[in-house]
Structure formats: structure tokens, C-alpha cells
MARVOMI-735083 format. One record per residue: y, x, z of N, C-alpha, C, O in turn; residue in three letters. Coordinates in steps of 0.001 Angstrom, whole numbers, plus 500000, padded with zeros to 6 digits. Layout:
BEGIN
YXZYXZYXZYXZAla
...
# end
This chain:
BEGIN
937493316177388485938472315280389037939751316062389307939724317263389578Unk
940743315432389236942139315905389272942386315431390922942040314374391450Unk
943058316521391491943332315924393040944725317249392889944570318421392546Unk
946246316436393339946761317158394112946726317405395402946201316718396277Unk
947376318538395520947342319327397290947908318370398094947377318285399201Unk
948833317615397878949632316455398683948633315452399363948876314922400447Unk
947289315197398510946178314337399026945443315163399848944502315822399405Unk
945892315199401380945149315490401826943454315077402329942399315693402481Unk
943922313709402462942171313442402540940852313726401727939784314075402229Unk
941124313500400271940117313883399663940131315629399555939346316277398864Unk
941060316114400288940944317851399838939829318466401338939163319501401335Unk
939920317612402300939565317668403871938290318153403592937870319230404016Unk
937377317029402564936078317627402504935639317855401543934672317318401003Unk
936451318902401090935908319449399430935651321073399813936677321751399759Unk
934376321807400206934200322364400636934898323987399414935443324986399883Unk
934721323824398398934925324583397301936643325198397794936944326367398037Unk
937530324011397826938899324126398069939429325044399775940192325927400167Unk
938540324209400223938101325160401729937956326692401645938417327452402497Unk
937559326921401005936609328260400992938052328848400218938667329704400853Unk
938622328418398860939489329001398852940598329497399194941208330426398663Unk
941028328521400606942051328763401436941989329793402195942921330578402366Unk
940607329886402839940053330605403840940423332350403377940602333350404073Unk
940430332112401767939996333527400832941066333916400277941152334948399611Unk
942258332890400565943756332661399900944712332584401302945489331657401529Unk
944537333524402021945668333178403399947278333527402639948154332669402744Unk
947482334460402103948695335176401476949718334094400941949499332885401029Unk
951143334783400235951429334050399629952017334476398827952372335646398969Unk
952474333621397387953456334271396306954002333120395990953801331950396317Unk
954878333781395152956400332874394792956615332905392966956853333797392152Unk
956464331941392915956669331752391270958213330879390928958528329963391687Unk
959041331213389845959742331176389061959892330865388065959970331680387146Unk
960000329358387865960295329590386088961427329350385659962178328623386309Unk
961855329972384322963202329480383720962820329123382351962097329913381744Unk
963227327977381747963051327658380217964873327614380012965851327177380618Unk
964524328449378614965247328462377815965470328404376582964359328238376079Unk
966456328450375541966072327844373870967549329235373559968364329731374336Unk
967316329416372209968148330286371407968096331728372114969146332270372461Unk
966960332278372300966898333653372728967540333744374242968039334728374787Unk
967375332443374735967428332884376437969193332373376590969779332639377639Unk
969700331864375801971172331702375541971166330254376123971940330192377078Unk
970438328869375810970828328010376509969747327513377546968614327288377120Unk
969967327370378583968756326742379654968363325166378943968994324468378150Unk
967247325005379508966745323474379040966024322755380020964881323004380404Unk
966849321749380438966902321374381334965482320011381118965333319495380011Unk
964963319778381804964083318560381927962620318662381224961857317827380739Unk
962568320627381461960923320699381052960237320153382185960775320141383292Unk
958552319489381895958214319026383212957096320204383470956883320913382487Unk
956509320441384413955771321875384779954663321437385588954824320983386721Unk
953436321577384978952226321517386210951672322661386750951073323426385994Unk
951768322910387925950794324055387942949529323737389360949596323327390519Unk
948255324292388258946991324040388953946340325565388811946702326684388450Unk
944951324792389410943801325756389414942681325112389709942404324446390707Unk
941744325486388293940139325035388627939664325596389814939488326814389855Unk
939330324608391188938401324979392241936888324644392268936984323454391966Unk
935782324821392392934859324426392202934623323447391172934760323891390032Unk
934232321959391291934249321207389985935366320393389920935261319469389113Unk
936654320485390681937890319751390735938901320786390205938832322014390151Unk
939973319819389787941328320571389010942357320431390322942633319253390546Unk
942805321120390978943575321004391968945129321376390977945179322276390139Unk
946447320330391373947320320518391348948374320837392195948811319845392778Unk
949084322165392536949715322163393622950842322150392993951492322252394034Unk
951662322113392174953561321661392569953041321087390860952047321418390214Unk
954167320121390506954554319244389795956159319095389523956852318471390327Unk
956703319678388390957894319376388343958966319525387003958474319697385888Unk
960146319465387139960933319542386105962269320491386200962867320471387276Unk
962711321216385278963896322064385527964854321572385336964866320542384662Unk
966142322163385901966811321618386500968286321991385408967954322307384265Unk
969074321981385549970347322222385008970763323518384339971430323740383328Unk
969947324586385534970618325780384851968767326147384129968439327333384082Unk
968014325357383767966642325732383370965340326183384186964274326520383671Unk
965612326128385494964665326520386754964525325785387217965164324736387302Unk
962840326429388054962328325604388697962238326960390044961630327990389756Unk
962822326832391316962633327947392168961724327941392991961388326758393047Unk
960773328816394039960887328770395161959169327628394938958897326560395487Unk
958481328314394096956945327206393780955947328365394789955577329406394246Unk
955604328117396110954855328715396571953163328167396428952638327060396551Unk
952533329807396045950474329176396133950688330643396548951455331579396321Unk
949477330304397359948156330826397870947535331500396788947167331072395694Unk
947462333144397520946934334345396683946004334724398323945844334210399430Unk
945441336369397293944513336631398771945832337486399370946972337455398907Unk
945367338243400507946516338982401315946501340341400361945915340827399393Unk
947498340596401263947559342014400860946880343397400987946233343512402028Unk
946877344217400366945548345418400876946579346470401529947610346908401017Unk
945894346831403106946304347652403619946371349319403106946766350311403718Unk
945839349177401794945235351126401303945744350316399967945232349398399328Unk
947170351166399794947900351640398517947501352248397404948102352441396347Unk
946341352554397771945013352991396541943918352040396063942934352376395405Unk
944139351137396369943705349970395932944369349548395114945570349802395018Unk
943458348506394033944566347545393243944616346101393820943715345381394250Unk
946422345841393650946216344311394847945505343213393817945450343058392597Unk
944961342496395074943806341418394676945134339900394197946256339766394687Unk
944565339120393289945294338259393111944555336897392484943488336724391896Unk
945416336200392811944964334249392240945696333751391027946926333776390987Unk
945070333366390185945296332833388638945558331741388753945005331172389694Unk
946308331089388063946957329827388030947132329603386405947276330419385495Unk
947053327990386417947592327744384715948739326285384803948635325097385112Unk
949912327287384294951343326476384385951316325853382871951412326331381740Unk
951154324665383369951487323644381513953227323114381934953783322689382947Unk
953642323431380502954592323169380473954937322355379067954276322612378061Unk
956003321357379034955940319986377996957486319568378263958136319260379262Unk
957767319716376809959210319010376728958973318022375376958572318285374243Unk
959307317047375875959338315845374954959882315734373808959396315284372771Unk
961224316284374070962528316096373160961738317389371981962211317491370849Unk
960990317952372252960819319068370916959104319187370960958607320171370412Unk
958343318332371514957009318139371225956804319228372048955645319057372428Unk
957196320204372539956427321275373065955456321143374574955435320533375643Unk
954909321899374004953282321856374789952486322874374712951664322961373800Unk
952656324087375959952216325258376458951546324855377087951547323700377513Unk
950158326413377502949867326652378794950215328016379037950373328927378224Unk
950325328017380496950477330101380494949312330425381883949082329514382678Unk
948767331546382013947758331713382955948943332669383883949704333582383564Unk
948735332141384827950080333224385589948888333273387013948190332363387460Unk
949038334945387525948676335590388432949585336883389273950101337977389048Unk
949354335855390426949581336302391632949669336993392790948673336728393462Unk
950370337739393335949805338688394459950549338172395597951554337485395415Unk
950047338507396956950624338171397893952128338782398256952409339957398020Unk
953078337827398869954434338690398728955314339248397152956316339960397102Unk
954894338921396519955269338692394627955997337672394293955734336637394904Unk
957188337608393186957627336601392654957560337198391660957855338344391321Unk
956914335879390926956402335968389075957817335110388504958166334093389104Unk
958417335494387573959416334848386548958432333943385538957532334773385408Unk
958203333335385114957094332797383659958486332314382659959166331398383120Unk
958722332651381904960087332413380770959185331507379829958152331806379231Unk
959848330376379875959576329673378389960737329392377446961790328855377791Unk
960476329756376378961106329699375395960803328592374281959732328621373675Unk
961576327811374075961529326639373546962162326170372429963032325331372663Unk
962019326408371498962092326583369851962409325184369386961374324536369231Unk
963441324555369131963941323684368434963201322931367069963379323184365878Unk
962358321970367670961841321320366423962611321162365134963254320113365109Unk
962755322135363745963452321681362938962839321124361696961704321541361468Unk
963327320296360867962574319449359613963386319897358488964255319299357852Unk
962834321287358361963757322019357034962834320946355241961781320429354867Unk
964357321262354763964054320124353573963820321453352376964700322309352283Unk
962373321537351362962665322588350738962969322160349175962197321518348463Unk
963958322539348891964886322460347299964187322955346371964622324015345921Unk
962874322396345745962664323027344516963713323532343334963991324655342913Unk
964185322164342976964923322672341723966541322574341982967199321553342186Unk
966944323797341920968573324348342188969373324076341297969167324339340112Unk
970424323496341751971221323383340280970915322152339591971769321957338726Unk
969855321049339634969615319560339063970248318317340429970177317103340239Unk
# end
């Protein structure tokens, strides 16, 4: 079942989602920018899901579309905290950002992971549907 974070009631007693909060106090900051022609023009009106399989539910936490200059800013989830021993490697939460623009059929996913106190960039690049015509015979 698909449940966003905004529903809180059905998230109240989903014990799976629970457990991950409990295990997810931290936080990180994700970023995206879509762009087309090697990062040269922003593209405005990609729409962006980003979830995560919790137990047997698809949780969606932000939902959205970019904006003018190609961003989407300031998408906070829940990672674990941070590790006090710098000799550790920091622990982190996986996420899968689908991203879909109409105007050119496109239709990604990207697995983006997280650490607490982190901002991830995710760049999409968005390639211009073209309908090249090929010229067999040159010159007829």
C-alpha cells in the first residue's frame, strides 16, 4: 500500500514505520536540480516522488515539481544520527526519487542515500526527445 507521511492516521499504527522513526531520529537535506543541454538550461515542471519501502507499505514523504530555475530545495527525511567516533563509517537511509517529465516522456528512478546533517544534490539530466528522420538515398 502506498501511504504518504501527511496521513497521519493510517501511519499511527503501522508499527514497521514506527520503528523506523525511532531508528531515523537525524536529519538530511536533499536537492534536486533538473536540467537539459549539459546543465545549460533548467527544466522547469519535473514532478519528483520521493519514498521508501517500510515494512510491507511504500511510504511517500515529499511530492513535487521544479520550479523555474530547475529545483526543488530544502526536501527534508529522516536518516539515523550521527556517530560520535570519526572512525566509524556514518550510518545512512536510502531513498528512491522518481522523477517524470511529460513533455519528453522521461521516466527515472535514482536510489539516493543519506546521512544525518548532509545535503545530497541528485542532478537530472533530461535529454530532449528527438525524431531524427534517416535519408537513405542522397541526392534523389
Amino acid at each position: 500500500m502506498i501511504i504518504k507521511v501527511t496521513e497521519t492516521e493510517k501511519l499511527k499504527n503501522d508499527q514497521s514505520y514506527q520503528t523506523f522513526l525511532n531508528e531515523n531520529t537525524g536529519e538530511g537535506n536533499l536537492k534536486v536540480r533538473a536540467t537539459s543541454a549539459s546543465e545549460a538550461f533548467p527544466v522547469v515542471g519535473v514532478s519528483v516522488v520521493v519514498s521508501k519501502n517500510i515494512g510491507e507499505n511504500t511510504i511517500v514523504f515529499f511530492e513535487g515539481t521544479t520550479d523555474e530555475s530547475g529545483m526543488i530545495n530544502d526536501i527534508k527525511l529522516p536518516t539515523p544520527t550521527k556517530n560520535s567516533n570519526d572512525l566509524e563509517a556514518p550510518k545512512f537511509a536510502t531513498y528512491e526519487l522518481k522523477a517524470t517529465y511529460k513533455l519528453d516522456n522521461f521516466d527515472k528512478t535514482y536510489n539516493i542515500s543519506l546521512c544525518c546533517g548532509v545535503s545530497v544534490v541528485q542532478y537530472i539530466n533530461i535529454t530532449p526527445a528527438v525524431d531524427a528522420e534517416m535519408r537513405i538515398n542522397y541526392g534523389s
